[in-house]
C-alpha positions in Angstrom: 97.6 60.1 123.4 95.8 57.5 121.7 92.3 57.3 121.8 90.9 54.0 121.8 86.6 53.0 121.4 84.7 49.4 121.0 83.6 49.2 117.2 80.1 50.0 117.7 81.0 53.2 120.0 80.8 55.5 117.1 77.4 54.2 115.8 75.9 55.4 119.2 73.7 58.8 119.1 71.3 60.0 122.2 67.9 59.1 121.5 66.1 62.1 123.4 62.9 63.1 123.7 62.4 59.0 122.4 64.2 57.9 125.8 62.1 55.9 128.2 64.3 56.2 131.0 65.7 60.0 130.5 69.3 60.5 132.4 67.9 64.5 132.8 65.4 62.4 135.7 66.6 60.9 139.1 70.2 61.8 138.8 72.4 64.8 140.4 73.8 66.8 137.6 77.3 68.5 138.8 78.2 71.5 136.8 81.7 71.9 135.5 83.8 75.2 136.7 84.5 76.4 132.7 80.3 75.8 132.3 79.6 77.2 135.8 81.5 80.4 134.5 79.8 80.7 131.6 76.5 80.2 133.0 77.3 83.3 135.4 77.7 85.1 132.1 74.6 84.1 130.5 72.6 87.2 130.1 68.4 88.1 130.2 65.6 85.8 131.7 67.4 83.0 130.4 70.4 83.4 132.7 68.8 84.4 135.6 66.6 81.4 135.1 69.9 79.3 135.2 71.1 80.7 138.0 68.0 80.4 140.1 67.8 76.6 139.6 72.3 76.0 140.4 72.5 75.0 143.9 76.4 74.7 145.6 77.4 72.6 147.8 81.0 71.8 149.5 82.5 73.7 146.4 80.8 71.8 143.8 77.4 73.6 141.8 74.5 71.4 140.7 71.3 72.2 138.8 68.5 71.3 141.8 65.5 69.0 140.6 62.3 69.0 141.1 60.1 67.2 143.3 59.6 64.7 140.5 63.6 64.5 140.6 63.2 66.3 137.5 66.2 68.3 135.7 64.8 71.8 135.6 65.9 72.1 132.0 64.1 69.2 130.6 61.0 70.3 129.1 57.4 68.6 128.3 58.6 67.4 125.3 61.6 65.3 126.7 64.0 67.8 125.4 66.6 70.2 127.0 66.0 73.4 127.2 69.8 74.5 127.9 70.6 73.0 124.3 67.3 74.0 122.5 68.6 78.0 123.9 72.3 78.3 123.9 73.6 75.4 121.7 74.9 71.7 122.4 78.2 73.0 123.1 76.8 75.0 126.2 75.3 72.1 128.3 77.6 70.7 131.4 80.8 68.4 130.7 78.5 65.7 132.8 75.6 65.9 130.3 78.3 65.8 127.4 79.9 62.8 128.4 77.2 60.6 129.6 76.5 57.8 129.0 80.3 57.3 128.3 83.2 56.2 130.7 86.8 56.6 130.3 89.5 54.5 131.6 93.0 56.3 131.4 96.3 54.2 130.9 100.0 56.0 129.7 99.7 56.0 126.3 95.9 56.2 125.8 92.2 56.8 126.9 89.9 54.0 126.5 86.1 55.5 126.5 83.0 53.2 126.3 79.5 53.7 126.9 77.2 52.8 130.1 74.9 49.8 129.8 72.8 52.4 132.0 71.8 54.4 128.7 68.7 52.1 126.9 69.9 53.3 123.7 73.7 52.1 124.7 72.4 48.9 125.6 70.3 48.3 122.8 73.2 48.9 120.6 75.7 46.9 122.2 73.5 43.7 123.4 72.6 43.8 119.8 75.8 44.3 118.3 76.5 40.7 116.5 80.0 40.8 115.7 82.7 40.5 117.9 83.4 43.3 119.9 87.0 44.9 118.8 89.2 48.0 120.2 89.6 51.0 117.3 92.5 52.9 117.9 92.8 56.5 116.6 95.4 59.5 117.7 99.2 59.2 118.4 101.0 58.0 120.9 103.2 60.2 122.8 103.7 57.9 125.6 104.6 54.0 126.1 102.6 51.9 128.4 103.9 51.1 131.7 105.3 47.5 131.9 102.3 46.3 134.5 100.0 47.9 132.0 101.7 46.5 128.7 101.4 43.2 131.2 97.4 44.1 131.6 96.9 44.2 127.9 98.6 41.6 126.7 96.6 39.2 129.5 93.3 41.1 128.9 93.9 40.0 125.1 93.8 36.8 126.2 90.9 37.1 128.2 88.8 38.5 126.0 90.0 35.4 123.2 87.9 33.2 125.8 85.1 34.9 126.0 84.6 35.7 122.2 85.0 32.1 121.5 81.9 31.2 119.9 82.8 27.6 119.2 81.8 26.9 122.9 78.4 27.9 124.9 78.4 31.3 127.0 78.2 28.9 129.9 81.3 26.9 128.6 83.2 30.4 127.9 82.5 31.5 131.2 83.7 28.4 133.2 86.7 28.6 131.1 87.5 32.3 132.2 86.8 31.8 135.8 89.1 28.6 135.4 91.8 30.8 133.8 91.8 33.9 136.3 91.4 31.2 139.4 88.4 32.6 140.5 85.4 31.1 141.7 81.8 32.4 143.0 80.4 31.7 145.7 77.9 28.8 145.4 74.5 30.4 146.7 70.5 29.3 146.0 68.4 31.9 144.3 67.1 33.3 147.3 71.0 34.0 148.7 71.9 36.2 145.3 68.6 37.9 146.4 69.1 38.7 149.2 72.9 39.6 148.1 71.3 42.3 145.7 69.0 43.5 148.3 71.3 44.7 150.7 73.2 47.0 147.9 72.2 50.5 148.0 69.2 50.5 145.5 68.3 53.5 143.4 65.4 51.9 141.3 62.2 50.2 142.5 61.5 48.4 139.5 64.9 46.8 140.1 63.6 45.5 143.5 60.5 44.7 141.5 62.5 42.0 139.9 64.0 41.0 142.4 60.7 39.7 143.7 59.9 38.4 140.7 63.0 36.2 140.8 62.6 35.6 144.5 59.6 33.9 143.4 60.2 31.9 140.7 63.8 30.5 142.1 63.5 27.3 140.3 62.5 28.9 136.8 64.7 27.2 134.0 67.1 29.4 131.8 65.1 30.4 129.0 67.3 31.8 127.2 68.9 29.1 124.9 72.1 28.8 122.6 70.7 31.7 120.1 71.6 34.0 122.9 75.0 33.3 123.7 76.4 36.5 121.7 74.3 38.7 124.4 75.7 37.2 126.6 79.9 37.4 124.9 79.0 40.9 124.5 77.5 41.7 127.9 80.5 40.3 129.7 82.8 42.3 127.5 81.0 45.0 128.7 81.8 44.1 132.0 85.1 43.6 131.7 86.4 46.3 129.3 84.9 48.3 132.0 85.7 47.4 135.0 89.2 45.5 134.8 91.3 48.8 134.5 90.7 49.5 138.4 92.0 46.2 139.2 95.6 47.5 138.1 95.5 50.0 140.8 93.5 47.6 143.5 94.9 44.3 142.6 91.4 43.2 142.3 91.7 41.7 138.4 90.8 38.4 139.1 87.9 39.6 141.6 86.5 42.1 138.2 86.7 38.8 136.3 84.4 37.5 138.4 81.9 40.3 138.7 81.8 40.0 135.2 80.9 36.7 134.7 79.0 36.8 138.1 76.9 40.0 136.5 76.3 38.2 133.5 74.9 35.0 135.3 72.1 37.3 137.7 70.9 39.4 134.8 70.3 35.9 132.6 68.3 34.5 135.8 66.6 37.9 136.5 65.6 37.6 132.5 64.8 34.3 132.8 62.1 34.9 136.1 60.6 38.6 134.8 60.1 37.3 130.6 58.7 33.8 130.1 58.7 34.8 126.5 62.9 35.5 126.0 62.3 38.5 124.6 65.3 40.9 123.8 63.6 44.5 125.4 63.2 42.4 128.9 67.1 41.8 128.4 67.8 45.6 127.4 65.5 46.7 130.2 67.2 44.3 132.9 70.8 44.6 131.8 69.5 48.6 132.2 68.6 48.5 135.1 71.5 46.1 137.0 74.2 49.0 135.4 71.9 51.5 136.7 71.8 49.8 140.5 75.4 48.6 140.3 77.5 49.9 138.4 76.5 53.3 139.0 77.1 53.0 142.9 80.6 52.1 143.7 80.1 50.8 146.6 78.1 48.0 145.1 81.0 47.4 143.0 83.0 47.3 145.9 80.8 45.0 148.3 80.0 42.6 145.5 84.1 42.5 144.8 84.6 41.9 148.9 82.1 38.7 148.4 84.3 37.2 146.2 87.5 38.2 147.3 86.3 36.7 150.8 85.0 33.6 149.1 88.5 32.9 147.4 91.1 33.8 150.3 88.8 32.3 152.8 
């Protein structure tokens, strides 16, 4: 099976004990059966202090945190304790693979990494070249004919968004155009009050929110020089998040969360940093992945509000 990776994915290296926003804090941490096994096996104080911190649940083990929602492996000095004892190889598939995503088709895997990670989305909202797909690995399989469909149209929608002779703004009324999508028209306050009733996970996200709340009418300051952020972030979006749509028949509703995702983290930007600056735009694109993307039923209620506003 083909493996296939944006351009930049290989340039991409955890940052560690660096990391402002560790992913050892505030999430649940499953443990894999083949890892589980071997941490059963582990022997002396260092195994039994494994084994006192795995919790079960319906089936699945977990490392519990603390009360700081702490990993109970990651130590004062930001690093991992499981790695810095038994080797890399020896942490939890979870911990391997994040910040990365995979989106499996017939004839390959597609992997990306998570705008969740700082360090990923430093490196792509930084990235200025156009993003392209690498393929490596053979190909055992052909696509489907829906998915040799998909690609062939995703090809074309990507050609819209990456061109740069016309404004982000230009691009993206020129891929909601093409898919027959439209947003819902709603005042700043309404897209607040949108993102409020998601399940939150970060307060600093709602902190934002208020921000933007109130500053409604603040103007976009984020001018022409930024339009490859903004290409890039929604190929993010929808390199991401268009492979469900196959399955769900949502595709045109994932357009629009893309461009729709793109639109609230520019005006988010625009209210929290009077000053454009691009760590306000790593730290809010951050934190939107971190509260959306990462909850699926946000995905799913923000993809309701515009399927509802188009078949209504």
């Amino acid at each position: 099976m083909k493996k296939v990776v944006p351009g930049y994915y290989h340039r991409f290296h955890c940052i560690a004990d660096k990391c402002r926003h560790s992913c050892c804090i505030g999430w649940e941490i499953d443990i894999d059966g083949d890892t589980m096994a071997y941490y059963q096996s582990v022997p002396g104080d260092f195994g039994n202090r494994l084994r006192k911190n795995i919790a079960e649940e319906d089936g699945i083990h977990h490392f519990v945190l603390d009360h700081r929602e702490h990993c109970p492996f990651l130590n004062g000095e930001g690093l991992c304790d499981v790695i810095l004892t038994l080797g890399e190889d020896k942490i939890c598939q979870i911990c391997r693979d994040h910040p990365r995503f995979r989106n499996v088709f017939s004839d390959r895997v597609e992997i990306g990494l998570g705008l969740c990670c700082e360090e990923a989305c430093r490196l792509i909202l930084s990235e200025q070249e156009p993003m392209h797909l690498a393929e490596t690995g053979e190909c055992t399989e052909n696509p489907t004919e829906e998915e040799a469909y998909f690609f062939d149209w995703r090809r074309q929608i990507f050609a819209v968004v990456q061109d740069r002779t016309k404004s982000a703004d230009e691009r993206a009324e020129e891929l909601l155009a093409f898919c027959q999508i439209r947003l819902p028209e709603k005042t700043s306050a309404e897209w607040v009050g949108v993102y409020r009733g998601l399940t939150s996970l970060e307060d600093d996200w709602q902190v934002c929110l208020d921000t933007w709340e109130n500053d409604p009418s603040s103007p976009d300051r984020y001018g022409r020089e930024w339009d490859t952020a903004w290409e890039q972030l929604m190929m993010y979006f929808l390199y991401r998040h268009l492979p469900d749509g196959i399955e769900d028949g949502s595709l045109p509703e994932r357009v629009g969360f893309a461009v729709l995702s793109f639109r609230i983290i520019r005006e988010v930007c625009s209210a929290v940093s009077p000053d454009a600056n691009r760590e306000t735009l790593w730290e809010i694109a951050r934190l939107y992945s971190s509260e959306v993307e990462y909850a699926e039923e946000n995905v799913m209620a923000l993809l309701d509000l515009l399927f509802d506003e188009n078949n209504t």
